[in-house]
C-alpha positions as CSV (number, residue, x, y, z in Angstrom):
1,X,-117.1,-186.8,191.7
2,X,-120.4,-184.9,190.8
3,X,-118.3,-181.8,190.7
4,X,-115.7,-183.2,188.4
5,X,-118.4,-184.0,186.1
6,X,-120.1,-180.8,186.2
7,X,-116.8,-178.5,185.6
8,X,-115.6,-180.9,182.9
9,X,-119.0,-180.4,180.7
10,X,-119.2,-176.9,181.5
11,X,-115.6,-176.4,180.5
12,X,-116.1,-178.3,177.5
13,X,-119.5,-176.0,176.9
14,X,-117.6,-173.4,177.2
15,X,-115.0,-174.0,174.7
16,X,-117.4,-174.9,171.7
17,X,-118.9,-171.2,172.9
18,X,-115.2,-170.0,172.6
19,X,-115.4,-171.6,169.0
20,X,-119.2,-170.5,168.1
21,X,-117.9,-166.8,169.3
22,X,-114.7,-166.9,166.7
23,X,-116.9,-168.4,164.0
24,X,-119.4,-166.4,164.2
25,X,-116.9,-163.4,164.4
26,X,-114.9,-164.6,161.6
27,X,-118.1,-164.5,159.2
28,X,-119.8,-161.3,160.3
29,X,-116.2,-160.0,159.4
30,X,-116.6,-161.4,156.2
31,X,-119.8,-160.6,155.6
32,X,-120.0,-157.2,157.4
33,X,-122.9,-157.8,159.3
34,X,-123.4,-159.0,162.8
35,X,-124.1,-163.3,161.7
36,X,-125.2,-165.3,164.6
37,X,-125.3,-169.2,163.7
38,X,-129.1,-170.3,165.5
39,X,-128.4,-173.7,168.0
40,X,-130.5,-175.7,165.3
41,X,-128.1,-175.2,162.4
42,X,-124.8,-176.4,164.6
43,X,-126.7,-179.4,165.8
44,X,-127.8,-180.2,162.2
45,X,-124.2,-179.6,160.8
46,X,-123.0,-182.4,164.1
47,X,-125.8,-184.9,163.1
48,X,-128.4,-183.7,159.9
49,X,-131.4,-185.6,161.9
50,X,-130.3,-184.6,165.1
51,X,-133.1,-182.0,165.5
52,X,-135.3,-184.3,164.7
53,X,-134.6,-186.6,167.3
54,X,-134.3,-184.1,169.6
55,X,-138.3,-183.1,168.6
56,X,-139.6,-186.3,168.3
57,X,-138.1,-187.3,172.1
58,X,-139.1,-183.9,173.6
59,X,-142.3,-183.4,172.2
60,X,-143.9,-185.8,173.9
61,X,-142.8,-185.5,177.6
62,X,-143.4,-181.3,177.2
63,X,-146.6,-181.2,174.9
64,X,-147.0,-179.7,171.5
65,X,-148.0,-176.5,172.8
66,X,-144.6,-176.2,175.0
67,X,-142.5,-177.3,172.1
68,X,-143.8,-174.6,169.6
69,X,-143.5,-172.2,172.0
70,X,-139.6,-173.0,173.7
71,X,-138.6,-175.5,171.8
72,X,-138.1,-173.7,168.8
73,X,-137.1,-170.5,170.4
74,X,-133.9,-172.4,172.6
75,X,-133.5,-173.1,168.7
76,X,-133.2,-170.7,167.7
77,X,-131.3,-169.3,169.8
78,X,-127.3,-168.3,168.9
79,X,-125.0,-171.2,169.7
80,X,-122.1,-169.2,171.7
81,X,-124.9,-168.0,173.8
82,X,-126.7,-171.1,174.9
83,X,-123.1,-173.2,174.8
84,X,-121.6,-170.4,176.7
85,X,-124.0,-169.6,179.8
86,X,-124.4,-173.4,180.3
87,X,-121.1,-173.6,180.8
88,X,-120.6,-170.8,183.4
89,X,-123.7,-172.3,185.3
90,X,-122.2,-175.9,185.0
91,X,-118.5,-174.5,186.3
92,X,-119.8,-172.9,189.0
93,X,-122.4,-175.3,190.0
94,X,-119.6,-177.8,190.3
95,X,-116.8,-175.2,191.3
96,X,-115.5,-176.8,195.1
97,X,-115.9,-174.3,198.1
98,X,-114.2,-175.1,201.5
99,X,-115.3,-173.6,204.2
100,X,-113.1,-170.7,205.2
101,X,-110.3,-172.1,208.4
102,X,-111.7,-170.2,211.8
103,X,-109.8,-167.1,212.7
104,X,-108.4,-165.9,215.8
105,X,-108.4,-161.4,215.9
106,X,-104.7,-161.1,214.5
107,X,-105.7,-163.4,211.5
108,X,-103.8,-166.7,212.2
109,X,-105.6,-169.7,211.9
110,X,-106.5,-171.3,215.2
């Protein structure tokens, strides 16, 4: 069930990724330049305070120091990237591996 759950989010990661990846190539078209939207700007555009909340609830469990440090830089950060490679780490951490059947030398199960 823990799997499920795992694959799901990181499927779902990976298709707002999929979307941050078109956006983002759809306006640096437009632009002609290389535009990256930064993590904090699609989170505010979800929920305007949503940054804040996410500050004022990290803050204290990681320190000040932590959060100026990698707090703002995961921030700022380009969405597709951090959406994207959470969701390949949550698909494959769930992804279901059964062990191989056993083998006899002509390569018919036993």
């Amino acid at each position: 069930m823990l799997s499920f759950v795992a694959r799901l989010l990181g499927l779902g990661l990976f298709a707002i990724g999929v979307v941050a990846l078109i956006s983002d190539g759809i306006s640096s078209i437009a632009a002609d330049a290389v535009i990256m939207t930064p993590l904090s700007r699609s989170l505010s555009l979800i929920a305007p305070d949503f940054v804040d909340r996410i500050e004022a609830l990290l803050k204290p469990l990681i320190g000040e120091a932590a959060w100026v440090e990698w707090g703002s830089a995961v921030l700022a950060w380009p969405t597709l990237a951090v959406a994207g490679i959470l969701g390949i780490f949550l698909m494959l951490a769930g992804a279901h591996r059964s062990p191989h059947p056993a083998r006899n030398h002509a390569g018919f199960p036993t």
